[in-house]
C-alpha positions in Angstrom: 2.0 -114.2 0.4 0.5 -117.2 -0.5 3.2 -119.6 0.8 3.1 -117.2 4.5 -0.7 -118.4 4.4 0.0 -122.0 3.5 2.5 -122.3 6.1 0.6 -121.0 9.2 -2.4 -122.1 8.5 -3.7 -126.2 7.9 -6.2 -126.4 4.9 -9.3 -127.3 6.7 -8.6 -123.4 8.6 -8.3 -122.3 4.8 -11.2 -123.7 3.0 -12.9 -122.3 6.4 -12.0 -119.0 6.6 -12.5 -118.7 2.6 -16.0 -120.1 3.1 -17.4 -117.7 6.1 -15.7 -114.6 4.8 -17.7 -115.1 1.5 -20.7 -115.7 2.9 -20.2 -112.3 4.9 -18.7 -110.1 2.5 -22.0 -111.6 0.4 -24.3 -109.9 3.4 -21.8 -106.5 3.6 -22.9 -106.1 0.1 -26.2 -106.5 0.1 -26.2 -104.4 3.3 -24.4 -101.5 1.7 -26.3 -101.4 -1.1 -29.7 -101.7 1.2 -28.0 -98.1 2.8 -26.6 -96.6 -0.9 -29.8 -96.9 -3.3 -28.7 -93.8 -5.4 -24.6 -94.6 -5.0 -22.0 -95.1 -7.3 -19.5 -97.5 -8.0 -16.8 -96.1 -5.9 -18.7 -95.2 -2.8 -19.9 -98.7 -2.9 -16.3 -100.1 -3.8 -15.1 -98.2 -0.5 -18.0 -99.4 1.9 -17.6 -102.4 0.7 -14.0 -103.0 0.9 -13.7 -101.3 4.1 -16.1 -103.8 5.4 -14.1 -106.8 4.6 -11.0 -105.3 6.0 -12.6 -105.0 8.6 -13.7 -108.4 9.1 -10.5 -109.7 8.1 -9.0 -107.7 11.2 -11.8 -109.0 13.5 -11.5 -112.3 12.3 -7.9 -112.4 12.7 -8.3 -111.2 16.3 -10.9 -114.1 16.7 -8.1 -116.7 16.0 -5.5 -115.5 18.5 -8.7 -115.3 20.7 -9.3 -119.0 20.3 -5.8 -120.4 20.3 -5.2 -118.9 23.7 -8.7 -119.8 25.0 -7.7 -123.5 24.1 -4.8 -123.4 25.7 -5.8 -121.9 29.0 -8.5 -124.6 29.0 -6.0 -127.4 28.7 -3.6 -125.7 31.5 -6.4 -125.3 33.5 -7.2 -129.0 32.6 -4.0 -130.3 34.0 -4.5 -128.3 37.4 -7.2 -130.0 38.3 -5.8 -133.1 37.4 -2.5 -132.9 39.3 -4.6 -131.3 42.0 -7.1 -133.8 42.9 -7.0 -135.9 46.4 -6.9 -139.3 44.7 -5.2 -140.7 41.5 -8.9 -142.7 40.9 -10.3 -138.9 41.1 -7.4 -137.5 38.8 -8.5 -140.4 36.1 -11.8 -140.0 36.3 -10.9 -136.2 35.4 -9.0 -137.6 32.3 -11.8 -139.3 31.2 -14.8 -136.9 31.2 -12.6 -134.8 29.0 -11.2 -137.4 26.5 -14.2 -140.1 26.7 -16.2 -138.7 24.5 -14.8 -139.8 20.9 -13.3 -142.7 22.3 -16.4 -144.8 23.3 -16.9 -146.2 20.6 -13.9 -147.3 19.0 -12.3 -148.3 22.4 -12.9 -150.8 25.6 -12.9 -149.6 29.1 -9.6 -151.5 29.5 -8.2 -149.5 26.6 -9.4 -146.2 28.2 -8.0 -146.6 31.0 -4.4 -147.5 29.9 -4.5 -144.0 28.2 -5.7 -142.3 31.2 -2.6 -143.3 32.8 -0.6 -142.7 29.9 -1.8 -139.2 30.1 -2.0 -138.9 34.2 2.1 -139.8 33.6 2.2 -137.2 31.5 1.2 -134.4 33.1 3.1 -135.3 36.1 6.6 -135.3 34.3 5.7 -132.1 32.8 5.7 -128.6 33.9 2.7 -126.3 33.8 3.4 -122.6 32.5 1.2 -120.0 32.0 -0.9 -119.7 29.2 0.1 -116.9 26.7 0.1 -116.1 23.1 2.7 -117.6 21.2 4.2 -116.3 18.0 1.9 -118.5 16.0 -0.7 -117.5 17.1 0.0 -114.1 15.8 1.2 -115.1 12.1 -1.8 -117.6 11.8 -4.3 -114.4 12.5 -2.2 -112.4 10.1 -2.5 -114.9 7.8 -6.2 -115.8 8.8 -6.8 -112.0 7.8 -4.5 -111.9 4.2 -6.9 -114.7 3.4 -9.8 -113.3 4.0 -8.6 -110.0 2.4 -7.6 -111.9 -0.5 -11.1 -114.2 -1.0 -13.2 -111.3 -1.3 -11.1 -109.3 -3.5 -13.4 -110.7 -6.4 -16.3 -109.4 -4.9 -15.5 -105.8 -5.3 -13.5 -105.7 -9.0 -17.0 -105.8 -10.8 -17.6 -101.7 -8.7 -13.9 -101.0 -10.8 -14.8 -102.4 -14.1 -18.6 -102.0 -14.6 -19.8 -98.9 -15.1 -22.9 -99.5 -14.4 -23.7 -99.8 -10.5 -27.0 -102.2 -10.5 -25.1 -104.4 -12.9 -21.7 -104.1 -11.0 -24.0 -105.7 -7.9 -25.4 -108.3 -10.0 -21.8 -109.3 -11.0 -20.5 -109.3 -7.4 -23.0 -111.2 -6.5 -22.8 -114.0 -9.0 -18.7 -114.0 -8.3 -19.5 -114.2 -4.2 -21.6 -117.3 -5.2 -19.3 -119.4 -7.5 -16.6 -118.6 -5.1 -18.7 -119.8 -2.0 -20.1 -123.1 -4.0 -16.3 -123.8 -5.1 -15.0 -123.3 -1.5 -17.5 -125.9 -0.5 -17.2 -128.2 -2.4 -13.5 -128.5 -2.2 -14.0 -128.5 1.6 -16.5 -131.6 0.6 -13.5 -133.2 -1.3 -11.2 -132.6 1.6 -10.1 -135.2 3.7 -8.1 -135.3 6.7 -4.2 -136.1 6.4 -4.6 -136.3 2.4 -2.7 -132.8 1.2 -2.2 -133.9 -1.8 -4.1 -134.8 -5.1 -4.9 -138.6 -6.3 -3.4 -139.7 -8.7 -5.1 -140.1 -12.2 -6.5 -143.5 -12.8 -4.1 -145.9 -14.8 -6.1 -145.8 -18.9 -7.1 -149.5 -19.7 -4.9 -151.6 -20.8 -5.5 -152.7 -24.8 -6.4 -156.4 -25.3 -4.8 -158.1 -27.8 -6.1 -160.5 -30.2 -3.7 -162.9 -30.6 -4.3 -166.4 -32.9 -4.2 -169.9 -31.0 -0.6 -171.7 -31.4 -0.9 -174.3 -33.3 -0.8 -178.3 -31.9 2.7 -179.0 -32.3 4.4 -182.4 -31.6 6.1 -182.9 -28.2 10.3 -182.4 -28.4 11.5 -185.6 -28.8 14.1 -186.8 -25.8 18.0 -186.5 -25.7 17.8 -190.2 -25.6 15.6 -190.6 -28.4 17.6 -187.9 -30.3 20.7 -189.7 -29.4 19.4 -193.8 -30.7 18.1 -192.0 -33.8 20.9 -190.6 -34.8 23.2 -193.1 -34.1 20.8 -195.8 -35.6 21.0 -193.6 -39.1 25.0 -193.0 -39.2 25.7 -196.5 -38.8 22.2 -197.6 -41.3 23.9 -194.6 -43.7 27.3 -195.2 -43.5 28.5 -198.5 -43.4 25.1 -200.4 -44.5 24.1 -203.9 -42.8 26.6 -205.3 -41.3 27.4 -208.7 -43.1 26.7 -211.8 -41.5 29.8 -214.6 -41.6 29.2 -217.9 -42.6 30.4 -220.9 -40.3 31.6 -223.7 -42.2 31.9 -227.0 -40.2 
């Protein structure tokens, strides 16, 4: 179930739907126990959860909803376009509908080469009619499995507790931790980053190490080489004699 949720749906839609179906199962309870002063814990267990069934179905609903509102905007988007008298008109078009976020990271000249991009675009393309697609559907099933599954917290303390006034007090603790945690991961979010940073590498350890010592520099292969010649003939053979001239 989980992995059917991540797959149809991004996690900015997650944290969102986790978020707002808290903060409304927080208002079904406090709404159900407003109408159920003398109830117990199962009659509030079932108004309860029957509300948030119930908003997980309308909320699904609501995402199909918006998917094929967003796409029959941009079909009807691309009419106009391809349907206006002059290609000045038809880029003009292009630009009240993408402008907006683009002004001020973009120059004019900029703008208008993705205008034309986009124009070129539409033009090799073919418009069909908007419709609901099959992703639509699993994304509200999922949208509504999530929900379902976010606010099953809320209503374990009315199967635990015995006692109704502090099985409220209990659900209404969980519903807040859950909604703080949901928003504070959706503070961490960022877009593109799915995963988790890495840990920070620990510091490396400094080692004390003593000075090296002043040594003398490596004496030469040619200073190596007189030396030791200078000593084997000194050790061996001694001073070589000198020879007398007699006249």
């Amino acid at each position: 179930m989980l992995a059917f949720i991540r797959r149809n749906l991004d996690p900015a839609a997650r944290l969102g739907e986790i978020l707002f179906g808290l903060i409304m199962a927080l208002g079904i309870t406090g709404a159900v126990r407003l109408g159920r002063e003398e109830a117990d814990n199962h009659a509030l267990f079932v108004g309860i959860f029957g509300c948030n069934l119930a908003w997980a179905v309308v909320d699904g609903v609501m995402y199909v909803l918006t998917a094929l509102f967003e796409r029959a905007r941009k079909a009807r988007l691309a009419r106009d376009v391809l349907g206006a008298s002059t290609e000045d008109a038809a880029l003009r078009q292009i630009g009240r509908e993408l402008d907006g976020p683009l002004m001020a990271v973009t120059t004019p000249e900029d703008r208008l080469q993705l205008h034309r991009s986009v124009l070129a675009v539409l033009r090799r393309g073919k418009l069909g009619a908007p419709g609901v697609h099959r992703a639509d559907l699993l994304g509200g099933v999922a949208v509504a499995l999530l929900i379902v599954l976010a606010t099953f917290p809320i209503i374990v303390p009315y199967l635990v507790v015995p006692d109704p006034n502090v099985a409220v007090r209990v659900s209404n603790a969980a519903s807040d931790r859950l909604a703080c945690g949901s928003g504070a991961a959706a503070r961490r979010w960022r877009p593109g980053c799915h995963s988790r940073r890495p840990p920070p590498a620990p510091p490396s350890r400094l080692r004390h190490r003593r000075a090296p010592s002043a040594r003398p520099p490596p004496a030469t292969h040619s200073s190596v080489g007189s030396c030791t010649q200078s000593r084997s003939n000194s050790g061996r053979y001694g001073a070589a004699p000198q020879r007398q001239r007699h006249g």
